[in-house]
C-alpha positions as CSV (number, residue, x, y, z in Angstrom):
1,X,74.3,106.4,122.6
2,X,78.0,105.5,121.2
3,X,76.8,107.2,117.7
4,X,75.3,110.0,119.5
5,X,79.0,110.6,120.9
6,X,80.5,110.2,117.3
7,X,78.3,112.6,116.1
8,X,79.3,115.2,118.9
9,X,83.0,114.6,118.7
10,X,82.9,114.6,114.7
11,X,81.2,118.2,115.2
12,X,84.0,119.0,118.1
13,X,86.4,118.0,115.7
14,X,85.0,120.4,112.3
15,X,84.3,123.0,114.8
16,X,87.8,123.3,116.2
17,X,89.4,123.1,113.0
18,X,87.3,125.8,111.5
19,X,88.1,128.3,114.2
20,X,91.9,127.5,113.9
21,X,91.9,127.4,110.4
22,X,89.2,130.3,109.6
23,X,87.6,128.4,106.9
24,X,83.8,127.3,106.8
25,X,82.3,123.6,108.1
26,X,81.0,122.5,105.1
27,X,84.6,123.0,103.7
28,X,86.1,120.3,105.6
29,X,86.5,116.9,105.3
30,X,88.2,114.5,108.0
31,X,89.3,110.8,107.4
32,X,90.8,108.4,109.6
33,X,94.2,106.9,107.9
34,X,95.1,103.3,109.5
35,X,98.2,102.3,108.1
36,X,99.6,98.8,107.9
37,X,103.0,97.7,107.0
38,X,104.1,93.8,106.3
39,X,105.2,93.6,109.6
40,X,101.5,93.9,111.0
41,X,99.1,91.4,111.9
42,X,95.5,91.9,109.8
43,X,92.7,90.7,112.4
44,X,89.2,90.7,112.6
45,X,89.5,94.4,113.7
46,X,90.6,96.0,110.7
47,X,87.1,95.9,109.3
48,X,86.0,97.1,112.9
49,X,88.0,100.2,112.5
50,X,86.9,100.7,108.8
51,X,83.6,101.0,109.8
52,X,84.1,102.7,112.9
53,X,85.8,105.1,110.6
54,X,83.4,105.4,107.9
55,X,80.4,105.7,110.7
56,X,82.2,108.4,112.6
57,X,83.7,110.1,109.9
58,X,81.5,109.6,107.0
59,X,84.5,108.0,104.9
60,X,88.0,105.9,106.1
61,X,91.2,105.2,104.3
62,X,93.5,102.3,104.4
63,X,97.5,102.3,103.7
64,X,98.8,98.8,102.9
65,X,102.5,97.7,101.9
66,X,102.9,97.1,98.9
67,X,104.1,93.5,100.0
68,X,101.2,93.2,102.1
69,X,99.1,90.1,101.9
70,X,95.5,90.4,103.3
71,X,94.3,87.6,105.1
72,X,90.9,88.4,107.4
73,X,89.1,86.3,109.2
């Protein structure tokens, strides 16, 4: 059921952005940006939100500083 609402607010999304913008679907690509500076705490949920990202969105980008040191677990 949860990727049955992606789906449906991913299409929302498109749909909206096509009226404003008068441009066709197909034209349009969304990604979710998470952006994390050296001052925030990497978790087990960063992957969470990847996915999440790439699932909902079909692609998700991540923004590190550049004195960021990844440590997951």
């Amino acid at each position: 059921m949860e990727n049955y609402n992606d789906i449906l607010m991913r299409t929302g999304q498109l749909t909206e952005v096509s009226r404003t913008e008068k441009c066709a679907i197909d034209c349009i690509s969304i990604y979710p940006v998470e952006i994390k500076s050296s001052c925030d705490v990497l978790d087990g949920r960063l992957p969470n939100q990847i996915i999440n990202g790439i699932l909902t969105f079909g692609g998700s980008i991540v923004v590190l500083d550049k004195n960021m040191l990844i440590e997951l677990h």
